[in-house]
Structures are given as structure tokens and as C-alpha cells.
C-alpha positions as CSV (number, residue, x, y, z in Angstrom):
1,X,110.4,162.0,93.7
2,X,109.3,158.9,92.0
3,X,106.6,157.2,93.2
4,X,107.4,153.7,94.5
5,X,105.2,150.3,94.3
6,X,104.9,146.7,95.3
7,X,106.5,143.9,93.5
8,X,106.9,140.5,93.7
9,X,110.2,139.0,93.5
10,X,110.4,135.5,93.8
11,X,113.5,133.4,95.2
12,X,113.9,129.4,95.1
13,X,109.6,129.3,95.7
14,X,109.2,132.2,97.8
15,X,107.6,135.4,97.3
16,X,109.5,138.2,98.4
17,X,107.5,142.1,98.3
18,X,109.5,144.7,97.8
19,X,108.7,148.3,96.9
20,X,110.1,150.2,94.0
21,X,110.5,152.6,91.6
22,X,109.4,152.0,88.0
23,X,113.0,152.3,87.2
24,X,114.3,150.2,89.9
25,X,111.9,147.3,89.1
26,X,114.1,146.0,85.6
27,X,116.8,145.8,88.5
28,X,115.3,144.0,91.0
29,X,113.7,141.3,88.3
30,X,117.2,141.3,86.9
31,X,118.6,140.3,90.5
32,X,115.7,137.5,90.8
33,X,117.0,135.8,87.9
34,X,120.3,136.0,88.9
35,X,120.1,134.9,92.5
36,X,117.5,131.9,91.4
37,X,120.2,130.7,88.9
38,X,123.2,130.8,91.6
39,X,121.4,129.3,94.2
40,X,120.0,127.1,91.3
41,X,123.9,125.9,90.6
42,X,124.9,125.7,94.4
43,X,122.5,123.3,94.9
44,X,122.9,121.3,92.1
45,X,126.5,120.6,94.1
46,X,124.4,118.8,96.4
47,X,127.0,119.4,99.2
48,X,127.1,117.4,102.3
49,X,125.1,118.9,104.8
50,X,123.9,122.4,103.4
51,X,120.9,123.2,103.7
52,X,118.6,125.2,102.0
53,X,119.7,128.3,104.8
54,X,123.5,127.1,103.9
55,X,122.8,127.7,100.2
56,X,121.7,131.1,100.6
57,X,124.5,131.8,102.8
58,X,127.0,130.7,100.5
59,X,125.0,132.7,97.3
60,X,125.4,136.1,99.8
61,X,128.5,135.6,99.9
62,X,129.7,135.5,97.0
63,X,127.3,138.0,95.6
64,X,128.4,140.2,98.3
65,X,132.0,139.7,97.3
66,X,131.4,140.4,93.7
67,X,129.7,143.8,94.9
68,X,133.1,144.5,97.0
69,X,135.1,143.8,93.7
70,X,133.1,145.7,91.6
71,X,133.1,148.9,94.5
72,X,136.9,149.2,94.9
73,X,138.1,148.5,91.2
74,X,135.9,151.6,90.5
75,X,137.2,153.4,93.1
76,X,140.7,152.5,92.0
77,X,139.8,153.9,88.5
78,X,137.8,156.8,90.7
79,X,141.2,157.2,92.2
80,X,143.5,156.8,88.9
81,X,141.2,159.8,87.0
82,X,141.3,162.1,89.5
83,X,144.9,161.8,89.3
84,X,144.9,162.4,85.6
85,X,142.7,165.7,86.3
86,X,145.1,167.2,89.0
87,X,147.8,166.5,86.8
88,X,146.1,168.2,83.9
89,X,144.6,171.3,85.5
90,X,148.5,171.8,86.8
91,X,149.8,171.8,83.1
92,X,147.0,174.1,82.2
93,X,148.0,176.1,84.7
94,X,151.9,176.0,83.9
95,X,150.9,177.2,80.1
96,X,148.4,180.0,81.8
């Protein structure tokens, strides 16, 4: 099992630790600079109201719904091959 360490990963100012694999760590920097540049544009919006709580709300959102997407279209395809192999393995089996 890989050994895990502490990083820094730092959103809108604030340092968060996390601990992490040396693979894992390209993710996590990779989510930094994504949630930094969303909460970057949602606040640029300078909606009535929000707060700074409000705007990371509204980023987990989203993020979280583009996770969902991105779950269930692959478990559509997930679905869709699995399909294709059943389908297969019974005309293999119908030639056998």
C-alpha cells in the first residue's frame, strides 16, 4: 500500500491539509485549480446577497452535478457494453 502524505491545497485564501498518495497528489492540485477558478467566476457575478459560504455552495453544486453526469453516462456505456458482450458470447456459442 502506498504511503500517504500531507499537502497543502489551497482554496480562495485558505489552506486546506489533506493527506495523499504520491499519485493522488497531481489530482488534488488539479482539483485546487479548478475549484479556485469556479469560485473565482461565481464571484465575479457579484450576486445579490451571496456570500462567500453561498459561493461555495453554489461551486458544490455544480461540481457535484458534473460528478453525477459524469457517473451515470459511464454507467450507461457500463450498461450498453455489457450488452454487446452477452450478445457476443451467445453468437459464439450458437457457432460452438
Amino acid at each position: 500500500m502506498e504511503e500517504k502524505y500531507k499537502i497543502d491545497v489551497r482554496i480562495m485564501q485558505k489552506t486546506y491539509p489533506m493527506m495523499v498518495t504520491h499519485q493522488q497528489e497531481e489530482l488534488y492540485m488539479r482539483a485546487q485549480n479548478e475549484v479556485n477558478k469556479l469560485m473565482k467566476n461565481l464571484m465575479s457575478k457579484h450576486l445579490d446577497g451571496y456570500s462567500t459560504y453561498d459561493y461555495f455552495a453554489t461551486a458544490i453544486i455544480l461540481l457535484a452535478a458534473e460528478n453525477i453526469k459524469l457517473r451515470t453516462s459511464g454507467e450507461l456505456e457500463n450498461d450498453e457494453i455489457k450488452k454487446i458482450q452477452d450478445l457476443s458470447s451467445k453468437i459464439e456459442k450458437s457457432f460452438l
